[in-house]
N, C-alpha and C positions, 0 to 999 in steps of 0.2 A: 281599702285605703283610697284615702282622692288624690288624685291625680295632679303635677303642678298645671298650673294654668293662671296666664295674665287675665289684669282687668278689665283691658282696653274692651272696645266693642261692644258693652254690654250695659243692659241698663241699671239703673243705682242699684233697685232692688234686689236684681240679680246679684250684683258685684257684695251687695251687703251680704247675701245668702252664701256667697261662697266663699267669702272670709270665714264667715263660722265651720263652714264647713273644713275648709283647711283645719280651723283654728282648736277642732273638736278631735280632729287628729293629730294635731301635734300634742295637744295635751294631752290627749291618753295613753299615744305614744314614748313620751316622755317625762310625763306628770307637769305639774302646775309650775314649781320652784322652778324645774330647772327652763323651762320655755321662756321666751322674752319677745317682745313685739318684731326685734329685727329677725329672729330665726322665723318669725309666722311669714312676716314680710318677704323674705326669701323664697319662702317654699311656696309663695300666692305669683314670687315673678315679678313684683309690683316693689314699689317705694314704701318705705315706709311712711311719708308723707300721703299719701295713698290710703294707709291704712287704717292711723289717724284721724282722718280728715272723717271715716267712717266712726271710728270706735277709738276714743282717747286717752284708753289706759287699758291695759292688760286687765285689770279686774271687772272692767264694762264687758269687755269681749269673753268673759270668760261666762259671765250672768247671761248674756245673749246667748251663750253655748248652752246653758243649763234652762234657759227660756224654751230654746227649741226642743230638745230634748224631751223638757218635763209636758209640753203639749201635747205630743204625743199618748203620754199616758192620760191629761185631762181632757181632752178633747171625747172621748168616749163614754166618760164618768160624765161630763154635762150633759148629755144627751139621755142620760139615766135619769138624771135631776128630774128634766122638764118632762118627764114620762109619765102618762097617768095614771098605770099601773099600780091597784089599791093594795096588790099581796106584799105585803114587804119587803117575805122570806124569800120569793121569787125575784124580787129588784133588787136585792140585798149579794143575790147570787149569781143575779150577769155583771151586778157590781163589780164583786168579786173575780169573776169571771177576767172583765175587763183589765182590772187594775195586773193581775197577775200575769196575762197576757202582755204585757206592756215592761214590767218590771222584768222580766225574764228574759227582755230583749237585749242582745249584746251590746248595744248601744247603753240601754240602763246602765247596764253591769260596769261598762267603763267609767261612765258618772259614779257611780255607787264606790269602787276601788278606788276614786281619784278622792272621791273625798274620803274617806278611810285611812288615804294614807296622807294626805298632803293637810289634814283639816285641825290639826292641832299648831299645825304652824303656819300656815295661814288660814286665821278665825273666818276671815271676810269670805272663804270658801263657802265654810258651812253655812254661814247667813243666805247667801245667796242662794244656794242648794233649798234653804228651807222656806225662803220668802217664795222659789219658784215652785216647789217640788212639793214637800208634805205636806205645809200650810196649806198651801192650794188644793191639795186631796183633800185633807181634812176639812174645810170648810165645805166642798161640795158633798161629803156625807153628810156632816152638819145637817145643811139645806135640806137634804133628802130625808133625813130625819125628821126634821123636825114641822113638817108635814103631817107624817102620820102620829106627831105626839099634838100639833093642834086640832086632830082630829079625835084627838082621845081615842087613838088607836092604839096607842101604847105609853109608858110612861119611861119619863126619866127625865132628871131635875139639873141633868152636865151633859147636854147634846154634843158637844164639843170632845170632852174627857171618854164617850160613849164609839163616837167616832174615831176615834184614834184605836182605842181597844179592839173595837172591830177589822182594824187594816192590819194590825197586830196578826189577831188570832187567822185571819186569813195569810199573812204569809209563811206565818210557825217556823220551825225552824227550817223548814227546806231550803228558805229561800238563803237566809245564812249561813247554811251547808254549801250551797249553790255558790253565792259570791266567795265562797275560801277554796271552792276549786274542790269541793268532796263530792260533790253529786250533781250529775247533771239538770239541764232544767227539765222541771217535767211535762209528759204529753198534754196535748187539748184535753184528753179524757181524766187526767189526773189533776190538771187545773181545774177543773169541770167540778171534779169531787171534792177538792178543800174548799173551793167555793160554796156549792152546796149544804157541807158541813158545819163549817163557821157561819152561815147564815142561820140554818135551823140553831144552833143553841144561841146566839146572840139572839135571836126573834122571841125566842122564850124566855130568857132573861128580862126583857121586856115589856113583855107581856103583863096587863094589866090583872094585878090579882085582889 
């Protein structure tokens, strides 16, 4: 849990970072509906003129929470992208590797319940979640994809459609078991092997025949 703590003394960037920070635990703490800028303002110590002056509405601050958040898990996926690495099956599987290592984070999982529960009644949730979060996965498999289809290393005519399937079958249901509180996340060695799994049959499915 963060701690309270004023603005003062600190530099913009700083003072920006620690708003969210608060602002990422009051909403998980308490979900999206019921939070409101004066309770975030409270717990920062600060004004809410303050707070504003950073973030102008509760739904900025909350896409900035979910900015930060989903970096986390893209930050390691781009680094796959730009990798030169010709095996697929192998890039496909520290992909893997990566993205699961990430989502399994309790931090995810707070994002993942907040919107689960609060996302059918406030829509502008989900958008957000998905302009920062899957979209953005998805498009960097895409990228990686499609790579090795303009090398005619393998074929498919929906890189996109391909992409998504694959983040799919690499979470399966654990991960859905995981967020409703049935099983816990699992070890490095056990994220290790759905990764490696879901890559060998996605790799063959594409496979040029």
């Amino acid at each position: 849990m963060v701690t309270n703590c004023r603005l003062s003394r600190s530099s913009p960037d700083d003072r920006r970072e620690h708003i969210i920070a608060i602002a990422a635990d009051v909403f998980a703490q308490i979900g999206y509906g019921a939070s409101s800028m004066s309770t975030i303002a409270a717990r920062l110590g600060g004004s809410k003129a303050t707070l504003y002056k950073y973030f102008p509405s509760k739904e900025l601050l909350f896409e900035a929470v979910l900015r930060g958040r989903c970096e986390r898990v893209l930050a390691p996926l781009r680094d796959l992208r730009s990798s030169d690495d010709a095996d697929l099956e192998s890039l496909l599987a520290k992909f893997g590797v990566a993205f699961l290592t990430k989502i399994y984070e309790p931090v995810s999982l707070d994002v993942h319940r907040l919107i689960q529960s609060e996302g059918l009644r406030f829509p502008e949730l989900g958008k957000a979640f998905f302009r920062s979060g899957p979209d953005a996965v998805v498009e960097e498999l895409r990228a990686t994809l499609e790579r090795f289809e303009t090398a005619g290393l393998i074929a498919c005519d929906d890189l996109r459609l391909a992409a998504g399937q694959f983040l799919g079958m690499v979470r399966g249901d654990h991960h859905l078991r995981y967020s409703a509180g049935l099983w816990p996340a699992p070890d490095d060695a056990e994220i290790e092997r759905q990764a490696r799994h879901a890559a060998q049959i996605f790799v063959y499915g594409l496979q040029r025949r």
